[in-house]
C-alpha positions as CSV (number, residue, x, y, z in Angstrom):
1,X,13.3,8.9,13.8
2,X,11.8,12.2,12.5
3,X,8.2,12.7,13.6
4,X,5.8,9.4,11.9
5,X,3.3,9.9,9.1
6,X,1.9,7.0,9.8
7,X,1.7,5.4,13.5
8,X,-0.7,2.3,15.3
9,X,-1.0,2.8,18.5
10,X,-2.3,-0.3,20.8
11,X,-4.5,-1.2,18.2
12,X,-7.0,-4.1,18.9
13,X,-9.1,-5.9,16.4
14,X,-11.2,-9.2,17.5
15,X,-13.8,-11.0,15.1
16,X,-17.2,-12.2,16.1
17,X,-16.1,-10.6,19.3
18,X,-18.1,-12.5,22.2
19,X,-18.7,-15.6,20.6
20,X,-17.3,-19.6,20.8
21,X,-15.4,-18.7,17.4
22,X,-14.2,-15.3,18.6
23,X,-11.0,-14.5,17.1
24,X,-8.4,-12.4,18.4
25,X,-6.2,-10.7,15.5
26,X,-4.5,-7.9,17.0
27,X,-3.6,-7.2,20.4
28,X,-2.2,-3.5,21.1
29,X,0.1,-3.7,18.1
30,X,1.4,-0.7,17.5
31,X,3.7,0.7,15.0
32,X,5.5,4.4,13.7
33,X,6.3,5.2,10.0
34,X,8.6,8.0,8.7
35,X,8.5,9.3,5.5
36,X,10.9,8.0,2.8
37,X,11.3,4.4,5.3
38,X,9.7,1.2,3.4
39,X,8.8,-1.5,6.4
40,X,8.7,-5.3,5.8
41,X,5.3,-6.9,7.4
42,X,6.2,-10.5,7.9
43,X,4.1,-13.2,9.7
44,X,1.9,-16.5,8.6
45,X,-0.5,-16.7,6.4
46,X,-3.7,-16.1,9.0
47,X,-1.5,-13.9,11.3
48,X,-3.6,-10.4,10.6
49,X,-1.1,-9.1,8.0
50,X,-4.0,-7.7,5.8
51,X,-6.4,-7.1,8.6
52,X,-3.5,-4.5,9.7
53,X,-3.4,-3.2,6.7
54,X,-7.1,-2.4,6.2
55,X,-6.6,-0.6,9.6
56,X,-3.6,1.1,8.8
57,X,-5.0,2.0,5.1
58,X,-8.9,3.0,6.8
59,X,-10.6,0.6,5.1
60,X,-11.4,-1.0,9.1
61,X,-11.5,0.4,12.5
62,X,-9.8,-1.2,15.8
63,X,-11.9,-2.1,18.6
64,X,-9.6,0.2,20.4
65,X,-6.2,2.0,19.8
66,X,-5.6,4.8,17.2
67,X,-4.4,5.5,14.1
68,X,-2.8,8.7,12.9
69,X,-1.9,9.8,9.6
70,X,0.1,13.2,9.3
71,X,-0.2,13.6,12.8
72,X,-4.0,13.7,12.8
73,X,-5.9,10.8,15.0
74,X,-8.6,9.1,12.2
75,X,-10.0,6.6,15.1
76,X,-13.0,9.0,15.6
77,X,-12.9,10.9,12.3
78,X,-16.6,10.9,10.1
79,X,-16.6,8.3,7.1
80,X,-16.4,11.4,4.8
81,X,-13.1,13.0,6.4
82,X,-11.9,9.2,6.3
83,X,-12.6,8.9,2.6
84,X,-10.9,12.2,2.1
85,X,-7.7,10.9,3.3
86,X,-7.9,7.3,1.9
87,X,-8.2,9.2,-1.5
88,X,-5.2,11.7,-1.0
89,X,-2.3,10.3,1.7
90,X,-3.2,6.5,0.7
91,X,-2.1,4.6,-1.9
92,X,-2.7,0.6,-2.2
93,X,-1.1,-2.3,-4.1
94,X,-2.1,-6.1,-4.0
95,X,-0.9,-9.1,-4.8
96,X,-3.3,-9.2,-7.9
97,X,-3.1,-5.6,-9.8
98,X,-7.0,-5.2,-10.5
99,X,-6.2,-3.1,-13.5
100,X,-9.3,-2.4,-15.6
101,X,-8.9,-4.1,-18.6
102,X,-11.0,-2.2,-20.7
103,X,-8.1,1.0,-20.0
104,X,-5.0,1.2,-21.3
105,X,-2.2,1.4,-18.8
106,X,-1.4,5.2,-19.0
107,X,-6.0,5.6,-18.0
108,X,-5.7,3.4,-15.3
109,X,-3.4,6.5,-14.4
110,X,-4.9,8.7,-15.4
111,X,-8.6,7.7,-14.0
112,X,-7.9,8.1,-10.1
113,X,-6.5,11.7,-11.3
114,X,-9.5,12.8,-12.6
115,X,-11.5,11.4,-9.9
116,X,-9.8,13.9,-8.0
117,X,-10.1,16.7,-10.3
118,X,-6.8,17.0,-11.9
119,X,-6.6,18.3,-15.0
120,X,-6.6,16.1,-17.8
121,X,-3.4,17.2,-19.0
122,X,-1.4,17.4,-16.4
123,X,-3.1,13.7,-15.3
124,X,-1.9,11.9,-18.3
125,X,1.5,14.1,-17.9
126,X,2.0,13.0,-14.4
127,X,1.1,9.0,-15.4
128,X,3.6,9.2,-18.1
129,X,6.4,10.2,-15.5
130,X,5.5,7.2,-13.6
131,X,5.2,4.9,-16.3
132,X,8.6,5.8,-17.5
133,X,10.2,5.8,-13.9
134,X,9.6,2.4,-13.7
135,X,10.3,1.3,-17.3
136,X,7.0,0.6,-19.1
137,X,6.2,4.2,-20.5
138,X,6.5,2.0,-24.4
139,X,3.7,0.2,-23.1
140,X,1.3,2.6,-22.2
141,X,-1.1,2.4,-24.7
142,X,-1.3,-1.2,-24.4
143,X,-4.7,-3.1,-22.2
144,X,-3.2,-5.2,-19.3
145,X,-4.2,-8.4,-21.3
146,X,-1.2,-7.0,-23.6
147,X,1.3,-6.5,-20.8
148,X,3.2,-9.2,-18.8
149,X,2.5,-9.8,-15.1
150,X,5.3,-8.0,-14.1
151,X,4.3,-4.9,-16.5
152,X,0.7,-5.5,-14.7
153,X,1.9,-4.4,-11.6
154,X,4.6,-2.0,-12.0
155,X,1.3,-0.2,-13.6
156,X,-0.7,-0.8,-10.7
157,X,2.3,0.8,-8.6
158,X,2.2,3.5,-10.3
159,X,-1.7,3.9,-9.9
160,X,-1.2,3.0,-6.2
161,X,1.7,7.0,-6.7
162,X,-1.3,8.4,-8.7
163,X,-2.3,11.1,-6.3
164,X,0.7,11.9,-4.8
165,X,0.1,9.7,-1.5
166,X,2.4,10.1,1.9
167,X,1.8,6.5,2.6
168,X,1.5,3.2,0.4
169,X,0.3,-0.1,1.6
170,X,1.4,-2.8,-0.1
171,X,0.2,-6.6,0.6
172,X,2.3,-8.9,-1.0
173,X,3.1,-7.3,-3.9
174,X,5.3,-9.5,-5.8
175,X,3.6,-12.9,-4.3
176,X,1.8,-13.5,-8.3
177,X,5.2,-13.1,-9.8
178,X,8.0,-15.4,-10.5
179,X,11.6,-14.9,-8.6
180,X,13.1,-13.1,-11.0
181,X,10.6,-10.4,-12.2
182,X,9.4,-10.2,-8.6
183,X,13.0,-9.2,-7.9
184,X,13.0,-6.8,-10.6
185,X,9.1,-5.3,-9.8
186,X,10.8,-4.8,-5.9
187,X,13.5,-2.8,-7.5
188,X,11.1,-0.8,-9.6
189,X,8.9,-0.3,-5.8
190,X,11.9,0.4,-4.0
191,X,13.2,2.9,-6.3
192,X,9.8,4.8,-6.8
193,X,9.8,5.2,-2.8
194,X,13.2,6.8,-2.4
195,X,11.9,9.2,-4.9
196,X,8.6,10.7,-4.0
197,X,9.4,10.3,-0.3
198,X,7.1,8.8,1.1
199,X,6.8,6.0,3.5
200,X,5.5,2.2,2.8
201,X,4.9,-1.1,4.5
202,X,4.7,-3.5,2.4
203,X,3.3,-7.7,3.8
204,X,5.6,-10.2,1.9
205,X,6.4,-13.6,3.0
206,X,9.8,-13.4,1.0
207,X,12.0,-12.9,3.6
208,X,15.2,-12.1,0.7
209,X,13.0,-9.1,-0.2
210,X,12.3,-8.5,3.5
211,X,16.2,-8.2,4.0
212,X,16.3,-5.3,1.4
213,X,14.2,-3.1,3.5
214,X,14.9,-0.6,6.3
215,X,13.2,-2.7,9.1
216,X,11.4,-6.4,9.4
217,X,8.7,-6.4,11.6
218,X,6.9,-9.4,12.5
219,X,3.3,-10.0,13.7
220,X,3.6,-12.5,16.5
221,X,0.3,-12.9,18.9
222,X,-1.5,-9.7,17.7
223,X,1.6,-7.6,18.6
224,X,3.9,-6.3,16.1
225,X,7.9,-6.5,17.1
């Protein structure tokens, strides 16, 4: 494996840590993403799927262990520096798309652009190659109340591609869907990775989609295998 954009390393997370309901999520799992590799994530639901996740993506820290994005540690990193790469090497998905229903599809694509001071042009430009990659560039001027659920969230994939990210986190991305457009929104995800390049672990409890991916790792006890 060529060196990892994105790598866990004996990473430890406990709630209410010291107490009768302590719980013990993760226990040194650890974990080493290339770039253009897409990763299943599959355990229970209550396993610390999305708990790794918000790790991996810096929304949380580990009581211990480290993780490194682009070969730079972020375990000790300021909140700002943090935020910095959460905003350019990250991009999210979730089961639900959390469009914002008062913006068409091409400004939900076009928003996170400007937030980071691309030019409004080249923004709406950039969302319209997305859009079209994926098969929904007819329906960009249409609200997500106008779009089906599948539509919904090839959009919010291609909000998630936005800025460009090395890395997208995905948890449970086609769990709202039914079989057959889930199928066909994994296609669209699958596709969009092999072209930009980048790497993504995505949670799913469908192991059929699971099967379609470069690796299946499991979350067993707080340590990834």
């Amino acid at each position: 494996m060529s060196d990892p954009v994105l790598e866990l390393s004996d990473v430890e997370k406990t709630y209410n840590k010291g107490k009768p309901n302590e719980v013990r999520v993760l226990h040194g799992a650890g974990l080493r993403l290339a770039a253009g590799e897409i990763v299943a994530l599959v355990a229970p639901s209550g396993a610390g799927k999305s708990t790794l996740l918000h790790i991996a993506g810096l929304l949380d820290t580990p009581d211990r262990g480290r993780v490194v994005v682009g070969g730079v540690d972020m375990t000790k990193r300021s909140d700002r520096k943090r935020t910095e790469v959460r905003r350019n090497d990250l991009g999210f998905i979730y089961q639900f798309h959390h469009l914002l229903p008062e913006f068409t599809a091409l400004e939900n694509i076009v928003l996170p652009q400007l937030a980071n001071d691309v030019p409004q042009a080249d923004a709406k430009a950039h969302a319209m190659q997305l859009l079209d990659r994926v098969g929904v560039a007819p329906r960009a001027d249409h609200r997500p109340a106008a779009l089906s659920g599948g539509e919904q969230q090839r959009v919010a994939f291609c909000r998630a591609l936005a800025n460009r990210p090395r890395i997208l986190l995905a948890d449970e991305p086609t769990g709202n869907l039914d079989p057959e457009t889930a199928d066909q929104v994994f296609a669209a995800l699958m596709e969009l990775v092999r072209e930009t390049g980048l790497c993504a672990l995505v949670a799913t409890h469908n192991l059929e989609l699971a099967a379609r991916m470069d690796r299946v790792m499991r979350l067993e006890n707080g340590v990834l295998i």
